[in-house]
N, C-alpha and C positions, 0 to 999 in steps of 0.2 A: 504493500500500500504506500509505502514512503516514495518512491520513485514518481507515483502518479500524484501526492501529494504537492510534490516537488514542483510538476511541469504546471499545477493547474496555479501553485504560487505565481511562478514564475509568468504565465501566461495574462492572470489577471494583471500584475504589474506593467507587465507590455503594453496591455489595453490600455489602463489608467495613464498610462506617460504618451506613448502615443496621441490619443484624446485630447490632453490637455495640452500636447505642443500643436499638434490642429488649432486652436484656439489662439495660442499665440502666432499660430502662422499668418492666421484670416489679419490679427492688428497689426502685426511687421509690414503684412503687403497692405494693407490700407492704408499704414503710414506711409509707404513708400509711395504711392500713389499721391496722395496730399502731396507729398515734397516736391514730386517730380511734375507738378502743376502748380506749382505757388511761388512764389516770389524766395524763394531757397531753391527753386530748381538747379541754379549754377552751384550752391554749395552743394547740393546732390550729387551732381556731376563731378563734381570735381575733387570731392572726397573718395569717388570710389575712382578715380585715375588717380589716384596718390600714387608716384611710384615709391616701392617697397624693392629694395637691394640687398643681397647677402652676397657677401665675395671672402673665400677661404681661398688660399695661395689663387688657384686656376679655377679654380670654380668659380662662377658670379652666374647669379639666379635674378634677374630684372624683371619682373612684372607690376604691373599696377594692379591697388587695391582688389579689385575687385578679381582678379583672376588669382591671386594669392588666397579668396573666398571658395573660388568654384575649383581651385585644382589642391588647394592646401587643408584648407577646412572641411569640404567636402569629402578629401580622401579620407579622413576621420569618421564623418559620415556612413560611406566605404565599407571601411572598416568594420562598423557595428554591424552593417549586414550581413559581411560575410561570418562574423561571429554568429548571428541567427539563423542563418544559412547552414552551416557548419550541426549546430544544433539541435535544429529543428531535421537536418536529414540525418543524422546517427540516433536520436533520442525525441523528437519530437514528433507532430502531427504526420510532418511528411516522410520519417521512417517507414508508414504502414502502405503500404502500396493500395491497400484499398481504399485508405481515405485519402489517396492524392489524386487517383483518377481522376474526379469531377473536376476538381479546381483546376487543375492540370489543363484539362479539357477546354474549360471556362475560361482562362489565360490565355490561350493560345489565339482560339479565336474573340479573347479581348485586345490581342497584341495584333492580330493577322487583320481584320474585318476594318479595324479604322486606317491603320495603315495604307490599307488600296482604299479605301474613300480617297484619303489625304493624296495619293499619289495620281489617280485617278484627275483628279483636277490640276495639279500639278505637270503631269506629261511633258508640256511644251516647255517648262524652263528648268535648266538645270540646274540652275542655283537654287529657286524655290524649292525643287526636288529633293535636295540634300536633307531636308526637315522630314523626310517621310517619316520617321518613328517618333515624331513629337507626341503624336493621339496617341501612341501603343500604351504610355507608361501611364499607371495608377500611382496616385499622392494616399498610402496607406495611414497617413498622421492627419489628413484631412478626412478622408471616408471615415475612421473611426469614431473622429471627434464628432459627426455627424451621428453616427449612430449612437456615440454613447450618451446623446440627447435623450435616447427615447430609455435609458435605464432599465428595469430588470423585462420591459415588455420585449424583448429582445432575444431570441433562443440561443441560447451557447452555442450551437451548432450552427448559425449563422453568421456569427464571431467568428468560427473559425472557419467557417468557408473565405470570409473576407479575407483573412489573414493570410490563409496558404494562397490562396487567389494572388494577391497581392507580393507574397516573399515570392513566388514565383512569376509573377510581374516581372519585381526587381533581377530576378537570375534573367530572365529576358533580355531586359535592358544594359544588364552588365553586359551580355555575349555581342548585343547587339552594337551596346560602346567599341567592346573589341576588335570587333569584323568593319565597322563601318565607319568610323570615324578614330581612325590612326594616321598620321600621317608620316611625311617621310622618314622612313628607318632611320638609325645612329646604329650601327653595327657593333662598335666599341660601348656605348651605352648601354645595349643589348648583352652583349656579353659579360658587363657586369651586374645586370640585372641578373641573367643567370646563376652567377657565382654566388648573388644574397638566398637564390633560391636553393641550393645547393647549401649552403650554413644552414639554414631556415632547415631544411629536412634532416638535417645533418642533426640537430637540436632536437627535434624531433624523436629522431628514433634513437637518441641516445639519453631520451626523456629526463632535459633540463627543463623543472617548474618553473625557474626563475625570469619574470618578465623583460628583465634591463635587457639582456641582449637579443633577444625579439624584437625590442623598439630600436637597438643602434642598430642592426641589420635590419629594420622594418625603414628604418631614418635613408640608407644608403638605397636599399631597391626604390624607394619614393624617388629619391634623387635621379637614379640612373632611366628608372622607366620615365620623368618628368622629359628629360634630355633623349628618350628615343624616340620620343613620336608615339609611341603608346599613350595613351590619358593617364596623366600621375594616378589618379583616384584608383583604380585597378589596382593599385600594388596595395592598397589598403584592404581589397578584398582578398588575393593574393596572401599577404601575411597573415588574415584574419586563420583562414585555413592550416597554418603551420603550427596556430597556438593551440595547445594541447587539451584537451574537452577533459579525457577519463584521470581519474586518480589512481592511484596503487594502493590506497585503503578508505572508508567510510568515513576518517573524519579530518581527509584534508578534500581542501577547498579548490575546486575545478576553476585553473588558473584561466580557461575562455569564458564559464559562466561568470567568477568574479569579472572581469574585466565586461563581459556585455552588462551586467546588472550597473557600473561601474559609470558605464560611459552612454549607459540612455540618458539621464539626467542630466550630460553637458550636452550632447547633441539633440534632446529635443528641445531645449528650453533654451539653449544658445545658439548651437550653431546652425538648425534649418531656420531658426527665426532672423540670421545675421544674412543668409542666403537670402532666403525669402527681403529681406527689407531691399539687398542690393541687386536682384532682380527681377522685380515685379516692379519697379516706379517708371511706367510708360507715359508717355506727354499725351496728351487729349486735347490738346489743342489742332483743331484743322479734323478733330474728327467729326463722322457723318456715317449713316449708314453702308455708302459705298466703300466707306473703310472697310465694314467687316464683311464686304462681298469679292473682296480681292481674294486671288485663289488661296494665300498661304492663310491669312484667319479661316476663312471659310473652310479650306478644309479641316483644319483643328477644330474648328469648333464642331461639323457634321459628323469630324471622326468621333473626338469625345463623346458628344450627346449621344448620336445615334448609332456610330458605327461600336463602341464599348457594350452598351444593349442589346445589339443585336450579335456581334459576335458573343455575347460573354452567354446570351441565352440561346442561341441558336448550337452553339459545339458543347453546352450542359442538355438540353435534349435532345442531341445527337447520342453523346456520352450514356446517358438514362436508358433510352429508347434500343439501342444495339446492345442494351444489357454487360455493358465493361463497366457503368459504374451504377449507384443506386441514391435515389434523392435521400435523406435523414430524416428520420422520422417525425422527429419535434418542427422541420419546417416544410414551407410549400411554395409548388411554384410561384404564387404572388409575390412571397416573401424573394425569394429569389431574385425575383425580378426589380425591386426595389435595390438592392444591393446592386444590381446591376449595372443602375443610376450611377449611383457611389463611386462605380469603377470608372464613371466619366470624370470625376477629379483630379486630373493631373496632375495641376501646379508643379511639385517642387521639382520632379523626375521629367516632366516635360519641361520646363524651364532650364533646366541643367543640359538636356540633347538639345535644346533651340540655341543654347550658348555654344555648343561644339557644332553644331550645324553652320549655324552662321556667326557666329561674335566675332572668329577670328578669320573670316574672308572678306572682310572692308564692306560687308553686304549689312550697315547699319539698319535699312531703311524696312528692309525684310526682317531684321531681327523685332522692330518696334512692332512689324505686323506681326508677328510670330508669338511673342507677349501680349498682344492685344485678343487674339483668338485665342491664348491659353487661361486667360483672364476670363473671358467671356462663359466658352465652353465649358469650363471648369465651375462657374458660376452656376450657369442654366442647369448643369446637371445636378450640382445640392442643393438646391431649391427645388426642383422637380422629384430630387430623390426623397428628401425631407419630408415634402406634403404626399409622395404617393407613400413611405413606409409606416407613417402618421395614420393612413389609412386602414394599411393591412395588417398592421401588427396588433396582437390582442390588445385590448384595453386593461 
């Protein structure tokens, strides 16, 4: 009984922190919004191009504020996932192959279904094109917070269809980081990336507890992968995976559950809210409806809304219907479909692919519109998801 004790701790706490940095996210990006429309617009601006310099003998790291956010901050981010990740498939939800199915299922075609919307209207321009996986990704600190509005009317089993739905979002989004948005190789880079990975397993299965040299070899693969063209944040999920889950007796402390229990509380309550503030403040000046009819909002926003809905419940009654997986008992499909909604909340994970899509191709104009449909879309869908789950879920 302790073991299942342990995850259902563990699980309820995810929810509570998640939920409540949802919360803080909606006021980060509202304030960001104010600022980035008001008479502090240029301090806006111009605090998150602060350049930020590190220079050790040959090394020197130059970026401006705000990429120091999404490549440094967010590999922390990262990080915590691939710790949940980690986790959750040795010991958690997604160890039972039965209860991964649906979710599984439901992901895929919440990842597949907006994506061809999105790209679909896109065709003719390649630059726009680059954004196809903006709709794919779920804001699981958003969807929760939403749900955990409606309190105990809510099935457990709901919870954690979101959840797995979601963590398996984010393994999407990581592969899709990978493959799609790397740019050109550093060979030398690369090969010392290797070499951290190589210590890292090395630690591993010579099972050293001790965190410190996890983080100076977690500090150098950051660096090497930042300089090859791979996306830094990767190496945070990357290291996540080398830090060791099991213990060698009952009453020491699993040095990856310490450390996720650890570091949900800086990363929800600091650092997606410090993300969310320095990318979500879009100018609204000069807007009009034909703004959000240009193909890159528009298709974010029809992916989100419609194409998450319909993919997420179209490949769960595929999944049900061909008998590979089975609905739970405690819910139904209304219920289902309300959640579904939820999965059209983007933000923080589509925000993060619109900044590698476009932040760094001088394609400013398309990134405002890219934030403007993530804004949008991401809006209509917990508002719609809110009043239809209000509806269906017992009183």
């Amino acid at each position: 009984m302790q073991p299942s004790n342990n995850f259902s701790n563990i699980f309820q706490d995810f929810l509570k922190k998640e939920s409540a940095s949802g919360i803080l996210l909606m006021i980060a990006a509202i304030l960001a919004i104010i600022m980035a429309n008001s008479p502090l617009s240029g301090l806006y601006s111009e605090l998150l191009h602060v350049p930020v310099e590190i220079k050790i003998g040959a090394l020197h790291i130059a970026k401006p504020l705000i990429l120091w956010i999404n490549d440094g901050l967010m590999a922390i981010f990262f990080f915590l996932i691939g710790l949940e990740l980690k986790r959750e498939l040795l010991e958690g939800e997604l160890s039972n192959p039965k209860k991964i199915v649906l979710p599984a299922f439901a992901a895929v075609g919440g990842m597949l279904i907006p994506a061809l919307i999105y790209a679909s209207l896109n065709l003719n321009d390649p630059i726009a094109l680059k954004g196809w996986a903006i709709p794919a990704a779920t804001d699981i600190a958003f969807a929760l917070g939403i749900l955990a509005m409606f309190g105990k009317r809510v099935p457990i089993a709901l919870k954690v269809f979101l959840v797995s739905l979601a963590i398996m979002d984010d393994m999407g989004a990581i592969i899709i980081i990978a493959i799609f948005y790397t740019s050109d190789l550093s060979v030398m880079s690369l090969i010392i990336a290797m070499c951290s990975l190589f210590i890292l397993a090395l630690f591993n299965f010579t099972k050293i507890k001790s965190l410190t040299p996890y983080i100076l070899i977690g500090i150098i693969l950051w660096v090497a992968v930042l300089k090859s063209g791979v996306h830094a944040t990767l190496a945070g999920v990357v290291l996540a995976f080398f830090i060791p889950l099991k213990t060698d007796s009952k009453d020491q402390r699993s040095l990856a559950k310490s450390l996720e229990h650890d570091l949900h509380g800086s990363v929800s309550y600091v650092i997606i809210p410090i993300f969310a503030f320095a990318n979500a403040g879009v100018p609204l000046d000069g807007f009009s409806m034909d703004s959000l009819l240009h193909p890159v909002p528009l298709g974010i926003i029809l992916g989100l809304f419609f194409g998450k809905q319909i993919g997420v419940m179209l490949f769960s009654y595929i999944a049900v219907k061909s008998g590979v997986a089975s609905l739970p008992d405690s819910i139904n499909w209304k219920q289902l479909y309300g959640v579904s909604f939820l999965c059209g909340v983007g933000f923080t994970m589509s925000l993060f692919i619109g900044s590698l899509a476009f932040e760094q191709g001088g394609t400013e104009a398309v990134l405002m519109n890219d934030r403007l449909g993530i804004l949008v879309g991401s809006t209509i869908s917990a508002v719609v998801g809110y009043f239809y789950l209000n509806k269906v879920l017992p009183q």
